[in-house]
KEDRENMI-505766 format. One record per residue: x, y, z of N, C-alpha, C in turn; residue in three letters. Coordinates in steps of 0.02 Angstrom, whole numbers. Layout:
{neast:X; nnorth:Y; nup:Z; caeast:X; canorth:Y; caup:Z; ceast:X; cnorth:Y; cup:Z; residu:ala}
...
***
This chain:
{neast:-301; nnorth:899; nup:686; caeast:-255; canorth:843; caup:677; ceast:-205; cnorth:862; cup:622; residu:unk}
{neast:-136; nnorth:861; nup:637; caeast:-89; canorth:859; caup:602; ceast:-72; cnorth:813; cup:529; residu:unk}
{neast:-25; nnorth:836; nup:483; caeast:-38; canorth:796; caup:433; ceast:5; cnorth:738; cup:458; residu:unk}
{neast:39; nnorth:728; nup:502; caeast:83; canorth:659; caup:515; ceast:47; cnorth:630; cup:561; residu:unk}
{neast:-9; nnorth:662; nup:600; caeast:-57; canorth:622; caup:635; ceast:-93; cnorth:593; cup:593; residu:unk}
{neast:-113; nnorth:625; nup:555; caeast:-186; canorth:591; caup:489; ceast:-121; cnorth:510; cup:457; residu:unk}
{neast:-66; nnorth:511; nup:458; caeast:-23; canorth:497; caup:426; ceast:-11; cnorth:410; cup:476; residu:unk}
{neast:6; nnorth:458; nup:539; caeast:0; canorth:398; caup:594; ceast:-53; cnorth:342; cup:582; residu:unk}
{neast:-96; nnorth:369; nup:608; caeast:-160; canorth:350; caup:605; ceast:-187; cnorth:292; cup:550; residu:unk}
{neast:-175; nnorth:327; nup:484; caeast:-200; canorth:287; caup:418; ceast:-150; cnorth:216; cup:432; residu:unk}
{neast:-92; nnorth:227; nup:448; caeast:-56; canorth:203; caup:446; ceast:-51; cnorth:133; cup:479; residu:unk}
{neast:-71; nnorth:149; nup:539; caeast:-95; canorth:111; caup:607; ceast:-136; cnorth:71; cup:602; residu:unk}
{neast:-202; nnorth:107; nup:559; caeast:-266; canorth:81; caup:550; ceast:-221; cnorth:10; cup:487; residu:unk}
{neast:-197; nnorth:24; nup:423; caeast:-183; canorth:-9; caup:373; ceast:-137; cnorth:-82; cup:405; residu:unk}
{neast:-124; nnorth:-66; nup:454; caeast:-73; canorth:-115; caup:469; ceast:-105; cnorth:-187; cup:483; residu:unk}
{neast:-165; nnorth:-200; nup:494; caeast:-212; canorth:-271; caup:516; ceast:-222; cnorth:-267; cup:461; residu:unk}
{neast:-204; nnorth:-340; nup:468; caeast:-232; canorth:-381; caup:390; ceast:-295; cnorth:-369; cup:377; residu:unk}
{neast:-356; nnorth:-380; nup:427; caeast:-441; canorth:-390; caup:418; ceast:-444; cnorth:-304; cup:405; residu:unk}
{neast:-423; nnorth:-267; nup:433; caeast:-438; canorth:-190; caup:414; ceast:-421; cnorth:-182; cup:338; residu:unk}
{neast:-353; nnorth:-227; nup:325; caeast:-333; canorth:-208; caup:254; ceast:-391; cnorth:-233; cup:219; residu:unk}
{neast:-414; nnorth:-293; nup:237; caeast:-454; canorth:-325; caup:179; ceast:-550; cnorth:-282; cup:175; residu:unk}
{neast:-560; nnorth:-239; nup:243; caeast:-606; canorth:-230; caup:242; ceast:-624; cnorth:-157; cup:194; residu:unk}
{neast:-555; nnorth:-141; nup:206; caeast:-527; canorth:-92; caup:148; ceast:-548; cnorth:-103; cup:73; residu:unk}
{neast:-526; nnorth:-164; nup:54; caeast:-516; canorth:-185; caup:0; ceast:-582; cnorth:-198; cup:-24; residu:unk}
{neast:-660; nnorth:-210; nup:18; caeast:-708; canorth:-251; caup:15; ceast:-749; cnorth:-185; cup:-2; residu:unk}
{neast:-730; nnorth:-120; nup:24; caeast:-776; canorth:-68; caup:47; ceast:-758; cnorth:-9; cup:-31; residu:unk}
{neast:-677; nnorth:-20; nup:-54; caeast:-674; canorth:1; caup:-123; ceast:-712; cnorth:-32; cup:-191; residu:unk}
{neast:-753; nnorth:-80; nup:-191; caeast:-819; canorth:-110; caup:-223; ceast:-877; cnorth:-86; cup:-187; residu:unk}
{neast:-875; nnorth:-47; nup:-154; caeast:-937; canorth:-10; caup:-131; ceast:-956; cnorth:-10; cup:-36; residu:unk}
{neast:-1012; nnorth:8; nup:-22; caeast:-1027; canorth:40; caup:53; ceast:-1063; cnorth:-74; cup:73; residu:unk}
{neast:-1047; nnorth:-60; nup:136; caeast:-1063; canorth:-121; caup:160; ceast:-1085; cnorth:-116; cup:227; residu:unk}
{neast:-1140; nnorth:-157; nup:263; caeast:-1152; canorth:-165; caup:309; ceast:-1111; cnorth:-210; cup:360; residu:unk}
{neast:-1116; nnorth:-197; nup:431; caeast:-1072; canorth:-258; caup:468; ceast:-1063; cnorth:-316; cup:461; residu:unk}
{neast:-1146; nnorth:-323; nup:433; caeast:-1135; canorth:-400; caup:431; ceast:-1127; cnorth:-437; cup:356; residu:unk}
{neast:-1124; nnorth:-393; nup:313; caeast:-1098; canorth:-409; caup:256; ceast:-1012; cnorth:-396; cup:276; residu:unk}
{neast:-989; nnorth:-355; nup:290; caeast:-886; canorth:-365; caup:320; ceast:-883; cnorth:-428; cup:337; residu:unk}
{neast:-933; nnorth:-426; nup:388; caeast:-880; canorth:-477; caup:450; ceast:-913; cnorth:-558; cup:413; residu:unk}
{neast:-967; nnorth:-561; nup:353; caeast:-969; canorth:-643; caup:329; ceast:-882; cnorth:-674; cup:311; residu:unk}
{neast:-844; nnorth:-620; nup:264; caeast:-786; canorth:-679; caup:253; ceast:-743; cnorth:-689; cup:329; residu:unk}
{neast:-744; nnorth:-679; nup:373; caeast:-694; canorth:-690; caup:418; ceast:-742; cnorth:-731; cup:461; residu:unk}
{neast:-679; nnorth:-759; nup:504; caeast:-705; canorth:-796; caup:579; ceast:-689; cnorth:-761; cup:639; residu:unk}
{neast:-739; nnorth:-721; nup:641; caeast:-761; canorth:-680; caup:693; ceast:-823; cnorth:-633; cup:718; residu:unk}
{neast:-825; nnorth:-631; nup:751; caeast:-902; canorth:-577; caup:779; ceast:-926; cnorth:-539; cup:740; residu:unk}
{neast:-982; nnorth:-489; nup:739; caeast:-984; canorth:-445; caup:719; ceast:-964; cnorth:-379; cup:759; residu:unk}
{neast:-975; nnorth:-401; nup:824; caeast:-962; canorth:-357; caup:893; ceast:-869; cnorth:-331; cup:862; residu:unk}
{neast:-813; nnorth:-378; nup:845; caeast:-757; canorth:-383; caup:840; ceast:-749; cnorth:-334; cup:760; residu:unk}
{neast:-781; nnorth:-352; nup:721; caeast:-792; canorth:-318; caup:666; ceast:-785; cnorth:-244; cup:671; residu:unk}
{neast:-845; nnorth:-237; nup:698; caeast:-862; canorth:-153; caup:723; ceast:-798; cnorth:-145; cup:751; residu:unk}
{neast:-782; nnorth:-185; nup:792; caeast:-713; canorth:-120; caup:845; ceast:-660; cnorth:-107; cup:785; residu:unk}
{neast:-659; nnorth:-157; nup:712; caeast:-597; canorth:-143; caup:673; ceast:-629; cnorth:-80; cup:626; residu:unk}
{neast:-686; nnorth:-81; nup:620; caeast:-739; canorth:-15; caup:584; ceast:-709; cnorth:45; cup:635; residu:unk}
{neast:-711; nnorth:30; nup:693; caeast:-704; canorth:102; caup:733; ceast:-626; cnorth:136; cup:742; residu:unk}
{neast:-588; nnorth:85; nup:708; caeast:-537; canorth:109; caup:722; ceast:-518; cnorth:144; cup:651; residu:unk}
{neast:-557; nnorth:115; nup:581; caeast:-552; canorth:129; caup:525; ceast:-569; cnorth:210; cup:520; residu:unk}
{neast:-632; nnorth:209; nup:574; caeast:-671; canorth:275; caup:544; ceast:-634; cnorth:317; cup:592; residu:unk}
{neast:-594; nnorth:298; nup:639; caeast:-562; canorth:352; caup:692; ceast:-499; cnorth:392; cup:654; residu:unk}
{neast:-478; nnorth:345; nup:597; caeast:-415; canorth:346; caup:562; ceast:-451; cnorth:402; cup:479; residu:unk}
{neast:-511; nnorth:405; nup:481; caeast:-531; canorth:430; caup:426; ceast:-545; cnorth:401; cup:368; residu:unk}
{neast:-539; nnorth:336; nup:370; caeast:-533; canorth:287; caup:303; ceast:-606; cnorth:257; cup:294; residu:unk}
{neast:-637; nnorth:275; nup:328; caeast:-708; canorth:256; caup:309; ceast:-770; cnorth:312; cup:344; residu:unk}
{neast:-811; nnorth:308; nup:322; caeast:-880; canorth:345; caup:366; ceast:-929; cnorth:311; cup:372; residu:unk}
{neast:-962; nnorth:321; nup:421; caeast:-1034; canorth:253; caup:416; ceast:-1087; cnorth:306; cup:425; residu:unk}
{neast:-1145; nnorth:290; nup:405; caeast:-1208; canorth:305; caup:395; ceast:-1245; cnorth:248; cup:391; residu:unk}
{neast:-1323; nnorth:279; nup:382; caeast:-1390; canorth:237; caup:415; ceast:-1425; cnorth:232; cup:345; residu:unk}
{neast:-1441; nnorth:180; nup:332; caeast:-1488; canorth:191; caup:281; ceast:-1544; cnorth:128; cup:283; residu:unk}
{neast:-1597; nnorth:157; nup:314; caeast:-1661; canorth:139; caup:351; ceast:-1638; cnorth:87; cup:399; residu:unk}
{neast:-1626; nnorth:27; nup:406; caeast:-1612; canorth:-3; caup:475; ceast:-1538; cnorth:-24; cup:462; residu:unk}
{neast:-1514; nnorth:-35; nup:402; caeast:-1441; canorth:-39; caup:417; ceast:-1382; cnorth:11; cup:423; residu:unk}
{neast:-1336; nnorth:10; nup:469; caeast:-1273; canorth:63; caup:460; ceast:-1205; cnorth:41; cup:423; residu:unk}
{neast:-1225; nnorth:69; nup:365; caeast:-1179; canorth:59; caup:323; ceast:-1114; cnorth:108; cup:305; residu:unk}
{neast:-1059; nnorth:50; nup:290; caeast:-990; canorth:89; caup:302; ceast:-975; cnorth:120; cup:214; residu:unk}
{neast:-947; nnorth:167; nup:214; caeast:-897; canorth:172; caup:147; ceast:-836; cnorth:196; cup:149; residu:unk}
{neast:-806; nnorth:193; nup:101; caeast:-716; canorth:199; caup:110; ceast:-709; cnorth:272; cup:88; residu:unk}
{neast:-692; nnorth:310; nup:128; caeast:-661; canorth:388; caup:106; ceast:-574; cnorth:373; cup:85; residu:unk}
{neast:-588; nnorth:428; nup:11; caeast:-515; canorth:410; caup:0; ceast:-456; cnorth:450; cup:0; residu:unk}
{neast:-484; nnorth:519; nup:63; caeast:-428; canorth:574; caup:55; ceast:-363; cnorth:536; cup:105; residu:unk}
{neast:-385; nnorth:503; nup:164; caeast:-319; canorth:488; caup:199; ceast:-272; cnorth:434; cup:170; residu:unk}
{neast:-314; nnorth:403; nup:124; caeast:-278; canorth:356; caup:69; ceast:-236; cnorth:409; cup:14; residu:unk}
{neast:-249; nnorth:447; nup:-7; caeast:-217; canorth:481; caup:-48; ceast:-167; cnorth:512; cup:-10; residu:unk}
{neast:-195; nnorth:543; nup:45; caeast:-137; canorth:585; caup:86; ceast:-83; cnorth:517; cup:89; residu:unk}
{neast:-86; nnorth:466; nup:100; caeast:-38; canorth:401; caup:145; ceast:9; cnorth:382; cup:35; residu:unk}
{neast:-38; nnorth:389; nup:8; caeast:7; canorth:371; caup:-75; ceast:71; cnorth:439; cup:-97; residu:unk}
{neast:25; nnorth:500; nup:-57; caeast:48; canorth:555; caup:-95; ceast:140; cnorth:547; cup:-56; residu:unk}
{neast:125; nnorth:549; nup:13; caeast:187; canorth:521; caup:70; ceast:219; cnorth:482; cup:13; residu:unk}
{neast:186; nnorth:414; nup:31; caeast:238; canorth:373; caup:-1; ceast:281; cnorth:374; cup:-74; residu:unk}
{neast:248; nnorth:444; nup:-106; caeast:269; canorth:447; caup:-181; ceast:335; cnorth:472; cup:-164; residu:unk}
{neast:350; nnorth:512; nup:-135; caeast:423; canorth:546; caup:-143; ceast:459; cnorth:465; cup:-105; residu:unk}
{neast:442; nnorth:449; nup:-82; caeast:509; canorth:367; caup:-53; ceast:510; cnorth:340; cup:-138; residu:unk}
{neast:463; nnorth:323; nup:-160; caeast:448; canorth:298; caup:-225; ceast:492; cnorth:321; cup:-271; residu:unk}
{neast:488; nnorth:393; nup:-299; caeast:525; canorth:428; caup:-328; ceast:599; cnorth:403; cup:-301; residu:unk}
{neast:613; nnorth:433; nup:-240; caeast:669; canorth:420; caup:-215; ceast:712; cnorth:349; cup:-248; residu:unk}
{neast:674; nnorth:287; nup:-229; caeast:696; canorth:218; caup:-252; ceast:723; cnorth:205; cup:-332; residu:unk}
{neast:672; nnorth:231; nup:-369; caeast:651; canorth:250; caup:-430; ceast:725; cnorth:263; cup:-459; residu:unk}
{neast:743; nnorth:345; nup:-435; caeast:821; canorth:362; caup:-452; ceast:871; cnorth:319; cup:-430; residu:unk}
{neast:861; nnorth:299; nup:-364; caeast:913; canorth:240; caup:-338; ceast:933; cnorth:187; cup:-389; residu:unk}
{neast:873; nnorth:174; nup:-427; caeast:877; canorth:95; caup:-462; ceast:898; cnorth:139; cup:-528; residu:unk}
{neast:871; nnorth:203; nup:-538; caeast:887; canorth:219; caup:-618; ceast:987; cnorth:216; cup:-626; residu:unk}
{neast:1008; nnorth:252; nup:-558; caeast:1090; canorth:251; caup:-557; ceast:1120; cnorth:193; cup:-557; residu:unk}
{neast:1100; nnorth:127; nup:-522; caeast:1102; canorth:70; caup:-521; ceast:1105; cnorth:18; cup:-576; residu:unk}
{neast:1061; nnorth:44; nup:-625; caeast:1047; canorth:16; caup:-686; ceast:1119; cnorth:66; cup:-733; residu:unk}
{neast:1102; nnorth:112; nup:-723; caeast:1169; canorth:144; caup:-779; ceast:1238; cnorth:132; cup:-742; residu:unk}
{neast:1251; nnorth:104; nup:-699; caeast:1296; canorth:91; caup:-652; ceast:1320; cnorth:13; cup:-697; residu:unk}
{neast:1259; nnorth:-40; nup:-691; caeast:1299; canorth:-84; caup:-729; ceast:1273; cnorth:-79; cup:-810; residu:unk}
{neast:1257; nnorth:-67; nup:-824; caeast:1236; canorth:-41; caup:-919; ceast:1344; cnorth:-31; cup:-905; residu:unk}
{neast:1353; nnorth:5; nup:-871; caeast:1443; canorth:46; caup:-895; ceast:1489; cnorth:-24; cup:-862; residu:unk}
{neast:1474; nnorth:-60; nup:-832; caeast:1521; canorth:-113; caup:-819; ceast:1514; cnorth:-174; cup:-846; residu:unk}
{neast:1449; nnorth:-170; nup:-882; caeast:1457; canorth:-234; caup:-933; ceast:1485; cnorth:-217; cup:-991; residu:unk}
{neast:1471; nnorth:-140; nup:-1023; caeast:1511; canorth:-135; caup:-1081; ceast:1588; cnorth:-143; cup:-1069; residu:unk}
{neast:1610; nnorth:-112; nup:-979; caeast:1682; canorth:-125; caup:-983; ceast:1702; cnorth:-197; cup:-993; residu:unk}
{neast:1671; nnorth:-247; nup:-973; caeast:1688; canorth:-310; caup:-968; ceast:1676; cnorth:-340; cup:-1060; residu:unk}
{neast:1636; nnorth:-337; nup:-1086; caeast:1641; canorth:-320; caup:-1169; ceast:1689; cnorth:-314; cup:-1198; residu:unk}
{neast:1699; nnorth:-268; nup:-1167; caeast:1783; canorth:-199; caup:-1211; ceast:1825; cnorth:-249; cup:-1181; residu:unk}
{neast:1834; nnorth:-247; nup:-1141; caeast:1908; canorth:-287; caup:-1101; ceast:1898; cnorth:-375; cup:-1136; residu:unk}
{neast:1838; nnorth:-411; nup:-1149; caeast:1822; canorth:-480; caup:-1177; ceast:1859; cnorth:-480; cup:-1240; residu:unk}
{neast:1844; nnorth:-422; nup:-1289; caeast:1880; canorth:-409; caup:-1366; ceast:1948; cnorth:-414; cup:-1354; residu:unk}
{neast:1975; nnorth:-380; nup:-1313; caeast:2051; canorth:-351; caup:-1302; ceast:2087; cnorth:-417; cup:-1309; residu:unk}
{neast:2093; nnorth:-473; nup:-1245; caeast:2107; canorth:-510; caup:-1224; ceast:2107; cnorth:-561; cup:-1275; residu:unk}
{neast:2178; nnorth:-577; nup:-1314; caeast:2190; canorth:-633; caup:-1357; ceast:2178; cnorth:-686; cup:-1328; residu:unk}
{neast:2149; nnorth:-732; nup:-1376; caeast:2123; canorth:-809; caup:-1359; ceast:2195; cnorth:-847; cup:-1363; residu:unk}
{neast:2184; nnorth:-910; nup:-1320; caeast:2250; canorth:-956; caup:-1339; ceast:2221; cnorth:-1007; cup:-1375; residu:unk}
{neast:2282; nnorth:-1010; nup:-1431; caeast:2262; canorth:-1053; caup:-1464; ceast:2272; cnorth:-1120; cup:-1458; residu:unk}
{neast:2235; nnorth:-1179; nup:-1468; caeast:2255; canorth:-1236; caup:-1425; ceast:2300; cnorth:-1267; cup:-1478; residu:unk}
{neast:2350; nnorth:-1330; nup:-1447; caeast:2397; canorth:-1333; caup:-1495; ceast:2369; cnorth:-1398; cup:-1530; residu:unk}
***
């Protein structure tokens, strides 16, 4: 698998809200199905298919530990999906830094030009 497949993929997987949050549940540690699927209103059958798409995407692995199969969050395709998004980041970053010194120089012009400009005096 390619790195824009691993890329796809994470990507795909991140996009459901319940995947995001199961995400979020599984970075406090490894969880069983039926510990995921208590906060939501839905199956556990429905659960698993969002687990299978998690672990197809690389963002989690499941294992057995004595009768339960428990999930945990792997965090290389997460890093791979931050490391991507750092150069847009960067990118923005300079956008806003030129942006900012862009008006930093047109408020001092408006300053300079405020001094210039004699007041009238009222009579």
């Amino acid at each position: 698998m390619t790195q824009s497949d691993r890329l796809d993929a994470t990507f795909a997987a991140l996009a459901d809200p319940t995947r995001r949050a199961i995400i979020a549940r599984l970075a406090s540690g490894e969880a069983s199905v039926s510990e995921l699927a208590r906060p939501f209103d839905m199956s556990q059958p429905a659960i698993s298919k969002h687990l299978k798409v998690l672990e197809r995407a690389g963002l989690i692995s499941r294992g057995r530990d004595a009768q339960r199969r428990l999930s945990r969050l792997e965090a290389k395709p997460l890093g791979e999906a931050d490391e991507w998004l750092e150069g847009y980041r960067q990118l923005w970053e300079r956008t806003f830094q030129r942006l900012d010194t862009l008006l930093e120089d047109l408020q001092a012009k408006d300053r300079k030009r405020a001094r210039k400009v004699p007041r009238k005096k009222s009579p």
